[in-house]
C-alpha positions in Angstrom: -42.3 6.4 0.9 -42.6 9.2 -2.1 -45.8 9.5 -3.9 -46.9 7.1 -5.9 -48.0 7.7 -9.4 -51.1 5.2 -9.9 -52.7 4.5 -12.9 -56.1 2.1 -12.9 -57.2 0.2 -15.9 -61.0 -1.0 -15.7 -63.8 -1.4 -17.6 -66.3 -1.2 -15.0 -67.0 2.7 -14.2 -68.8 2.4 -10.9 -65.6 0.9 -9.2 -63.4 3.4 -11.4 -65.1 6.3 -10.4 -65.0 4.9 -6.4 -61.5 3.7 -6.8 -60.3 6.9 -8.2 -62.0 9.0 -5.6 -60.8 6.7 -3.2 -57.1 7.2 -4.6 -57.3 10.7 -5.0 -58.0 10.9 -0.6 -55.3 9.0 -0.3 -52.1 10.7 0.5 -49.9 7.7 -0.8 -50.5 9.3 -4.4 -49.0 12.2 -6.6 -51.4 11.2 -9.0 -54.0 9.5 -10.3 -55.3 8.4 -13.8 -58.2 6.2 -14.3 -58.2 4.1 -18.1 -62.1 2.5 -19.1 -59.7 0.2 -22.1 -56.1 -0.9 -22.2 -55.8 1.4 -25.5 -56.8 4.2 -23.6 -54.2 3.0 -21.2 -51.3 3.0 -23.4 -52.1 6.8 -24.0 -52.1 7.9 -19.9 -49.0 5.6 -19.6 -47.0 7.3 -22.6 -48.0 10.8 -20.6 -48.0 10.0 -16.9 -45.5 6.4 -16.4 -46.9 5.2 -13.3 -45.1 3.7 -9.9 -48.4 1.1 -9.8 -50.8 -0.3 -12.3 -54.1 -1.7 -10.7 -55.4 -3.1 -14.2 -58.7 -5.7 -13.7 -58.1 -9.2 -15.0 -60.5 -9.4 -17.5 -58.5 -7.1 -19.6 -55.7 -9.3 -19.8 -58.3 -11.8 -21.7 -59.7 -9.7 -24.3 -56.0 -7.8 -24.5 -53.4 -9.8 -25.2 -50.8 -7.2 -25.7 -50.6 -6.0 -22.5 -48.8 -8.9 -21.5 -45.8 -7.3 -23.7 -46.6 -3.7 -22.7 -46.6 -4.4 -19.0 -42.8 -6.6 -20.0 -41.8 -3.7 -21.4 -42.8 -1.3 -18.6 -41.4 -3.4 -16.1 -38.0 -3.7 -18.1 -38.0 -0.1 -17.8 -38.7 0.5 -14.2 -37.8 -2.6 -12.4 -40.1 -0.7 -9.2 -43.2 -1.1 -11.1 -45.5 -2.9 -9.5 -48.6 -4.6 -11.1 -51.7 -5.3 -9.0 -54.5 -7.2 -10.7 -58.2 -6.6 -9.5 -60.6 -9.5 -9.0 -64.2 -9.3 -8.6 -64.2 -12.7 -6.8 -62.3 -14.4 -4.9 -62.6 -17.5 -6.7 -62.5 -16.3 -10.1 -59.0 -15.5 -12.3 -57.0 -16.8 -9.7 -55.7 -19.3 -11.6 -55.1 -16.5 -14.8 -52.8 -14.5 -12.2 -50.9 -17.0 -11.4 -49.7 -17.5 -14.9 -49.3 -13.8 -14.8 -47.1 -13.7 -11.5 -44.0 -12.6 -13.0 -45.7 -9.4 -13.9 -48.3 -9.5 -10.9 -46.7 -8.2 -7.9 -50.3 -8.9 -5.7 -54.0 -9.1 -6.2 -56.7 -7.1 -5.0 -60.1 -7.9 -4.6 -62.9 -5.6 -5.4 -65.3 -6.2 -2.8 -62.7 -5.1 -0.1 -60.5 -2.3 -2.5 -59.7 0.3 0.2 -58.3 -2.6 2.6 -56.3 -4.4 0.0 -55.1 -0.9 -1.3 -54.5 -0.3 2.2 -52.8 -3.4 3.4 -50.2 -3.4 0.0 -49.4 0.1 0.7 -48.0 -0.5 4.4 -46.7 -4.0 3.0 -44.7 -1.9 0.3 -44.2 0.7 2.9 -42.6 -1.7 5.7 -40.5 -3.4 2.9 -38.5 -0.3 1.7 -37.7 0.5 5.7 -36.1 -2.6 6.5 -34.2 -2.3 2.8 -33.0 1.1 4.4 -31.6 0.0 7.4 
């Protein structure tokens, strides 16, 4: 699998700064931008157009034009892939779900580097059995 260009949209900067320096060990990625707002998003996006988008949930809430940016990215490049970031299991479930189209998984905070880890391989596995 190539390099991935990643960009994560959160508000929270304890788990930005430890998933971007998580991200940034990873050899999985060509790069990595880290967004605190979805309007500071829109300006890394125009500048770097990423392969993956891990964007927390909550942002969907207060920003309801992402919902039409993320369309419009995914009209684009069909391969982008959209995971949303949970702080609990039991909460926003139900929000992704109505989001699935442009969800491709979910990953919850408390256990980042695993799900990271884990969709990775998945995404991995996926394009060597498209191969042969």
């Amino acid at each position: 699998m190539l390099p991935l260009r990643l960009l994560i949209i959160d508000p929270h900067d304890p788990f930005r700064k430890a998933a971007n320096n998580y991200a940034l060990q990873c050899r999985d990625f060509r790069s990595v931008e880290v967004a605190a707002s979805y309007d500071e998003s829109l300006l890394l996006k125009a500048q770097h157009f990423p392969d993956l988008i891990l964007i927390d949930v909550e942002i969907f809430s207060a920003n309801p034009g992402i919902i039409n940016t993320l369309e419009k990215l995914k009209h684009l490049n069909p391969e982008l892939d959209v995971l949303a970031l949970l702080l609990f299991k039991d909460k926003w479930i139900s929000r992704c779900l109505f989001l699935s189209p442009l969800v491709s998984g979910i990953i919850f905070k408390e256990n980042f580097t695993e799900g990271l880890t884990d969709y990775l391989a998945a995404k991995d596995n996926y394009k060597r059995r498209l191969q042969q």
